[in-house]
C-alpha positions in Angstrom: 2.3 2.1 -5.9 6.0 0.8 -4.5 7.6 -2.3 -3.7 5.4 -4.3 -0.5 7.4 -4.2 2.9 7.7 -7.9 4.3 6.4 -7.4 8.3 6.9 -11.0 10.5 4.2 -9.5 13.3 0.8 -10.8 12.9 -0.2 -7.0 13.1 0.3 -4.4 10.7 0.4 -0.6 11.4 0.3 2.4 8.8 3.3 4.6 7.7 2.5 7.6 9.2 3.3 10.8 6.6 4.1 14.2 8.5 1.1 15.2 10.4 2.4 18.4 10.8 2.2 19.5 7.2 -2.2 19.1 7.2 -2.7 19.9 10.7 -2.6 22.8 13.1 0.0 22.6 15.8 -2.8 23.5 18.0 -5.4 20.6 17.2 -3.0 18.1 16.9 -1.8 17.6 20.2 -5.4 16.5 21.4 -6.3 14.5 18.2 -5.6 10.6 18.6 -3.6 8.8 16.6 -6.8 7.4 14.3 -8.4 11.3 13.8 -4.9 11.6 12.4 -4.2 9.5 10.2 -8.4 10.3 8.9 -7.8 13.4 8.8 -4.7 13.7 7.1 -6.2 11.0 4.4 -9.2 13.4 4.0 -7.4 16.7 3.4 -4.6 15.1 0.8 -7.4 13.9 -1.2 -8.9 17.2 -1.3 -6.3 18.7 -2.2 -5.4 16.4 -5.1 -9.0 16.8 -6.2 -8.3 20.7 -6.9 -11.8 21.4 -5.2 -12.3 23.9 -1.8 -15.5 22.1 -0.9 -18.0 19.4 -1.8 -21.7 18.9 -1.4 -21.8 15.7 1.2 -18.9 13.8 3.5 -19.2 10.2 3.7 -17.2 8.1 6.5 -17.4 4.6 7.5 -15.4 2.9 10.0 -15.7 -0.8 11.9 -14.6 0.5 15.5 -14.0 4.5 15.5 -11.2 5.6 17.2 -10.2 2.3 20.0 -7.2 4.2 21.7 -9.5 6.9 23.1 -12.6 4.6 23.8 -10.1 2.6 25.6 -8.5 5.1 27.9 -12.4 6.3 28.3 -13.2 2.9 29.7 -10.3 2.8 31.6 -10.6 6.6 33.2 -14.1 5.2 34.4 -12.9 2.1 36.0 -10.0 4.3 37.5 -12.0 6.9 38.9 -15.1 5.2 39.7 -17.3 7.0 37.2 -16.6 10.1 38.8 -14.5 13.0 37.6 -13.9 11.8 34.3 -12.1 13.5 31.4 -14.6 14.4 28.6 -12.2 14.9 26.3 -11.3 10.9 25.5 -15.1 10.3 25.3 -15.4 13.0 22.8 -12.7 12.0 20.8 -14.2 8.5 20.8 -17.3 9.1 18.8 -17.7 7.4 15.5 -18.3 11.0 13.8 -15.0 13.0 15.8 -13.3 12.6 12.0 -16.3 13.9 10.4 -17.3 17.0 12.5 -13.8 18.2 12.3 -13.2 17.7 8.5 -16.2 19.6 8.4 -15.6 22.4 10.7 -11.8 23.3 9.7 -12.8 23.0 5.8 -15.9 25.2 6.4 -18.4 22.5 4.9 -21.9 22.2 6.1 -23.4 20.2 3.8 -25.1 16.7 4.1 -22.9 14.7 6.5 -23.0 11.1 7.4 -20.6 8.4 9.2 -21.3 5.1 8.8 -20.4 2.6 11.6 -21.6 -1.0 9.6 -19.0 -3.0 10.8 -17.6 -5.0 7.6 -19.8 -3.0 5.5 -19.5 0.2 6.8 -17.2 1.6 3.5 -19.4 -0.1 1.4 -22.3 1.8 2.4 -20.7 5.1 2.4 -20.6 4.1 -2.0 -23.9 3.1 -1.8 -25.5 6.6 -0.2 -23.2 8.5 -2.8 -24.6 6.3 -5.3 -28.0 8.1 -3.9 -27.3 11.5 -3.7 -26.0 11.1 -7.5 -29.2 9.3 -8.6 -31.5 12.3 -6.4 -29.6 15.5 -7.9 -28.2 16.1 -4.3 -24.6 16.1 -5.0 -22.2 16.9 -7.4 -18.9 15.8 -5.5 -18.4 13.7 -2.4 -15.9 13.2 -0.2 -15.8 9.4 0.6 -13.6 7.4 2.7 -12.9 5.0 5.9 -10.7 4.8 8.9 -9.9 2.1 11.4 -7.2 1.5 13.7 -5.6 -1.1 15.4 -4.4 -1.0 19.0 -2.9 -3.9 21.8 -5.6 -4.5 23.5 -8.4 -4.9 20.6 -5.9 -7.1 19.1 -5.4 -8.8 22.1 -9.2 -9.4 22.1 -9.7 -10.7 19.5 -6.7 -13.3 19.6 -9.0 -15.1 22.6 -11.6 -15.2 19.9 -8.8 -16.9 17.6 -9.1 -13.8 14.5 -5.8 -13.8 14.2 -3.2 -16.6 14.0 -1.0 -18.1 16.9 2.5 -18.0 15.5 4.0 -14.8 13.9 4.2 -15.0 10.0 5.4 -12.9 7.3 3.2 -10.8 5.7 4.0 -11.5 2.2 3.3 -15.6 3.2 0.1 -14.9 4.6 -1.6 -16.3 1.0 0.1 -20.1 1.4 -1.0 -20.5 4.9 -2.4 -23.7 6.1 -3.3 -22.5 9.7 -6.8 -20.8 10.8 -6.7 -17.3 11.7 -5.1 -14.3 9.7 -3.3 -11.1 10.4 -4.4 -7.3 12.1 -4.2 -4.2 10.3 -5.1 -0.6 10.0 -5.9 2.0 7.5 -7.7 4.6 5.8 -8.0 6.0 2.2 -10.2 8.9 0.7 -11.7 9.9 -2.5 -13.3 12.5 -4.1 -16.2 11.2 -6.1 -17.8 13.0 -8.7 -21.6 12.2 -10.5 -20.2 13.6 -14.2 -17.4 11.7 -15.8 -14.0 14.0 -16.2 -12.3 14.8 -19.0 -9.9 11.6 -19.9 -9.4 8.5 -18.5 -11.2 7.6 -15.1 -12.6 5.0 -13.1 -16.3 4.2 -12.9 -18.1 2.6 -10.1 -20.6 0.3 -11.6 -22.0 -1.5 -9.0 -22.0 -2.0 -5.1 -23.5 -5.1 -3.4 -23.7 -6.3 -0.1 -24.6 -9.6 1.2 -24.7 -10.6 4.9 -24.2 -14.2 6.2 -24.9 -15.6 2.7 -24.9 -19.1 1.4 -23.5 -20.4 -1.9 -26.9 -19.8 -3.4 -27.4 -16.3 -2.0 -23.7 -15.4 -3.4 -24.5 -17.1 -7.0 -27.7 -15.1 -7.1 -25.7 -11.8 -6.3 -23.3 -12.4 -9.2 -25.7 -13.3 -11.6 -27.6 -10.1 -10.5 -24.6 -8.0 -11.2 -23.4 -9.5 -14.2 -27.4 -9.3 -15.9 -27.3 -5.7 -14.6 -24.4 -4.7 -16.6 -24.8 -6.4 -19.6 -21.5 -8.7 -19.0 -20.6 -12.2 -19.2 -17.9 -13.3 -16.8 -15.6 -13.7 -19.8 -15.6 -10.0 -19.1 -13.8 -9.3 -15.8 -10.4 -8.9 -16.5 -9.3 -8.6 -12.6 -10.6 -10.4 -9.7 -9.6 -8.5 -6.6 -10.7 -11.0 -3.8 -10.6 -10.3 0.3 -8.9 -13.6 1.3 -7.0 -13.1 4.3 -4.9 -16.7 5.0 -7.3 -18.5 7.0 -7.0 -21.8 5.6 -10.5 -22.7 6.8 -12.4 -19.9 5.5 -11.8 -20.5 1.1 -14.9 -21.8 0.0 -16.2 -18.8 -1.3 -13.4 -17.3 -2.7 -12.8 -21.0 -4.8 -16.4 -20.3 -6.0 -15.3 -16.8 -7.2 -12.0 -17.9 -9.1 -14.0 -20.9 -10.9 -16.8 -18.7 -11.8 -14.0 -15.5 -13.4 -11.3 -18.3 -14.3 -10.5 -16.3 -16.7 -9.7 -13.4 -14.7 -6.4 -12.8 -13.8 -7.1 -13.4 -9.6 -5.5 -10.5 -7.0 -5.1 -10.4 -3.5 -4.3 -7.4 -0.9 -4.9 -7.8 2.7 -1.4 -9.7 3.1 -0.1 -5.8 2.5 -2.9 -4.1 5.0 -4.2 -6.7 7.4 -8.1 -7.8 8.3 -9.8 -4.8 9.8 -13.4 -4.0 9.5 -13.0 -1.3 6.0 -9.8 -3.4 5.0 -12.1 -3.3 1.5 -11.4 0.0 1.2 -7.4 -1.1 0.3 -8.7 -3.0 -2.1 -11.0 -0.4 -3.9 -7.6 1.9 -4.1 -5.3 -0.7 -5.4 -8.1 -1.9 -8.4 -8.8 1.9 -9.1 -5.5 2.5 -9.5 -4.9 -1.0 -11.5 -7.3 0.6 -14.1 -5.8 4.3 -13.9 -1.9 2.9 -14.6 -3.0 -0.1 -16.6 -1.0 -2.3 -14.3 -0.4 -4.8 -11.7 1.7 -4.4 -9.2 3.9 -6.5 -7.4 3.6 -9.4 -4.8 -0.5 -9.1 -5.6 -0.7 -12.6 -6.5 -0.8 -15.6 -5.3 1.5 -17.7 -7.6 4.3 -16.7 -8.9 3.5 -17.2 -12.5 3.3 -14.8 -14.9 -0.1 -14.3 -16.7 -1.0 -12.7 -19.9 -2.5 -9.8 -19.1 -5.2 -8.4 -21.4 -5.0 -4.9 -22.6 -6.2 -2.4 -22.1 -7.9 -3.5 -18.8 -11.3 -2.1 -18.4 -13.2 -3.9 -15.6 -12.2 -5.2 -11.6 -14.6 -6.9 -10.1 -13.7 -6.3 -6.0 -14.7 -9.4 -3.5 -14.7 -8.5 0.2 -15.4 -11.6 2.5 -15.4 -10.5 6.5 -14.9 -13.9 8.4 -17.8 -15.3 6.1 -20.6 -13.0 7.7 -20.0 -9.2 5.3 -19.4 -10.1 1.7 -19.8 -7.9 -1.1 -19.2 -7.0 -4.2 -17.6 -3.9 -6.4 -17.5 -3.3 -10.0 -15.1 -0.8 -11.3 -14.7 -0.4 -14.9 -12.1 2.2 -16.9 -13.9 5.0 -19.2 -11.7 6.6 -21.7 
C-alpha cells in the first residue's frame, strides 16, 4: 500500500499497469478498456495464488463495460439499426470478463457474473460462501469491475451524484456540499474454503440491507454481532463507505457511536463512488489485518489513535446513496 495521490477532478480513473505483460497482442486490440483492466486484475491474482485453475469464477459489476454499450447505442442511432457492428454489443455484456477469463485459462467450472448494482460484489461473497457451505468448491476466483466514462458521468451529474465544483480528493471527507466524487476499479481474490498455513484473513460474515431504516440497520448489527459471539467492544477497525456528501451521514454517525471504540476508516476519497467501490474497501481492511497496519491519509482527523495490537477484526460498512448498505466482517486467524 503507497502514499494516496491528491486528484482536484471530481472523477477518478485507475493506474493502468502494462497490459501487454497478461494479454495477447492479438486479443487486446479488440478488448475495451474495462475487459482490461478485469482481466488483468483476474490473471495477477491468479498468479499470486500459485494455483492453474479453480472450481467456480465469481464477478460482479454495477454497469459492465459503459464505453462499448455506449458506442453500441450510438452505432444504432448512427446507422438506423441497420448494419451494426456486433462486435461493441458483444463486448458490452455483463459476463464478456467472465467468458474470456474462462476460455484463455481453460476453466469450465461453475461460472456466474453478478450485475446487483451496489450489491453486486457483495453477492459474489455471498454465493462463495455457498459453494463452501455445499462441498462445491475448494477455491474461487472472486472479484469486481466497473468503469467510469464522460458521458455516464455526465449523466449522472444532471441527477446531482457528483458535486458541482472540482475538489481534491484527499478533502472529499470535510465536505460540506451534497454530492461526492466518480471513480473506477476492480480487485480480485482467490478465496479458499480451508484456512492456509499462517496468518490469513477470514470472512466472517456478509450482510446486505436494501433501503433500510435506522431500525432495520440496528437489527442487522445486532444480528451480526449475536452471530459471532462479539460485543462491539470487539471491532477494532471500522471501515465505513462515506463518500463526502454532507447530506447523506446519518447512518454512518449511527455506526461510529455504536464501534466508538473502533478506530473509524475511510476509502472512497482514494477510489471514488461507483457501484463495487466496496470492493476497495474489502482490499484495504484485508490487507490492514495481513500487515497489521494502517495506512495513510485513511482517516478522517488528523489525530493519532492508539491502535490496539495485534488487530484481529474489521468490520466493512458500504452505504450506496442510502439505498445498498451492507455489512463485512473480516477477522485475522494466526
Amino acid at each position: 500500500m503507497g502514499a494516496s495521490l491528491e486528484y482536484h477532478d471530481n472523477v477518478l480513473h485507475c493506474v493502468e499497469p502494462d497490459f501487454s505483460a497478461y494479454i495477447n497482442p492479438v486479443q487486446i486490440r479488440r478488448m475495451s478498456r474495462a475487459l482490461k483492466i478485469g482481466y488483468t486484475a483476474a490473471i495477477e491474482s491468479l498468479k499470486r495464488s500459485g494455483l492453474e485453475s479453480v472450481d467456480a469464477i465469481m464477478i460482479g459489476t454495477g454497469k459492465g463495460c459503459m464505453s462499448d454499450t455506449e458506442k453500441f447505442l450510438h452505432s444504432i442511432k448512427e446507422y438506423k439499426e441497420t448494419a451494426l457492428n456486433a462486435t461493441h454489443f458483444i463486448h458490452s455484456t455483463y459476463n464478456q470478463l467472465n467468458g474470456m477469463i474462462a476460455l484463455n485459462k481453460k476453466i469450465s467450472s461453475y461460472n456466474m457474473t453478478y450485475v446487483h448494482r451496489a450489491f453486486s460484489f457483495e453477492h459474489t461473497l455471498i454465493d462463495t460462501q455457498l459453494l463452501f457451505a455445499e462441498g462445491e468448491a475448494q477455491h474461487v476466483l472472486v472479484g469486481s469491475f466497473d468503469e467510469m466514462t464522460q458521458e455516464h458521468f455526465t449523466v449522472k451529474k444532471h441527477w446531482e451524484y457528483w458535486k458541482k465544483d472540482k475538489i481534491s480528493n484527499l478533502d472529499l471527507l470535510h465536505s460540506k456540499t451534497v454530492g461526492t466524487i466518480a471513480g473506477e476499479g476492480s480487485s480480485f481474490y482467490v478465496l479458499g474454503h480451508e484456512k492456509p498455513e499462517g496468518r490469513s484473513v477470514a470472512i466472517k460474515h456478509v450482510a446486505t440491507i436494501f433501503k433500510p431504516n435506522s431500525t432495520d440497520i440496528k437489527q442487522a448489527v445486532n444480528r451480526l454481532l449475536e452471530e459471532q459471539g462479539l460485543l462491539p467492544t470487539d471491532i477494532d477497525i471500522l471501515i465505513c463507505g462515506e463518500n463526502g456528501n454532507y447530506e447523506r451521514r446519518s447512518f454512518y454517525h449511527y455506526m461510529r457511536d455504536v464501534f466508538s471504540s473502533a478506530n473509524d476508516l475511510y476509502y472512497k476519497h482514494l477510489c471514488g463512488e461507483y457501484d463495487t467501490a466496496v470492493n476497495f474497501g474489502f482490499w484495504l481492511g484485508s490487507q490492514i489485518l495481513k500487515e497489521q497496519r494502517i495506512p495513510q491519509n485513511m482517516e478522517m482527523n488528523s489525530n493519532v489513535w492508539s491502535v490496539r495490537s495485534p488487530l484481529r477484526h474489521v468490520l466493512l460498512y458500504n452505504n450506496y446513496f442510502e439505498l445498498n448498505h451492507s455489512l463485512i466482517l473480516l477477522s485475522l486467524e494466526d
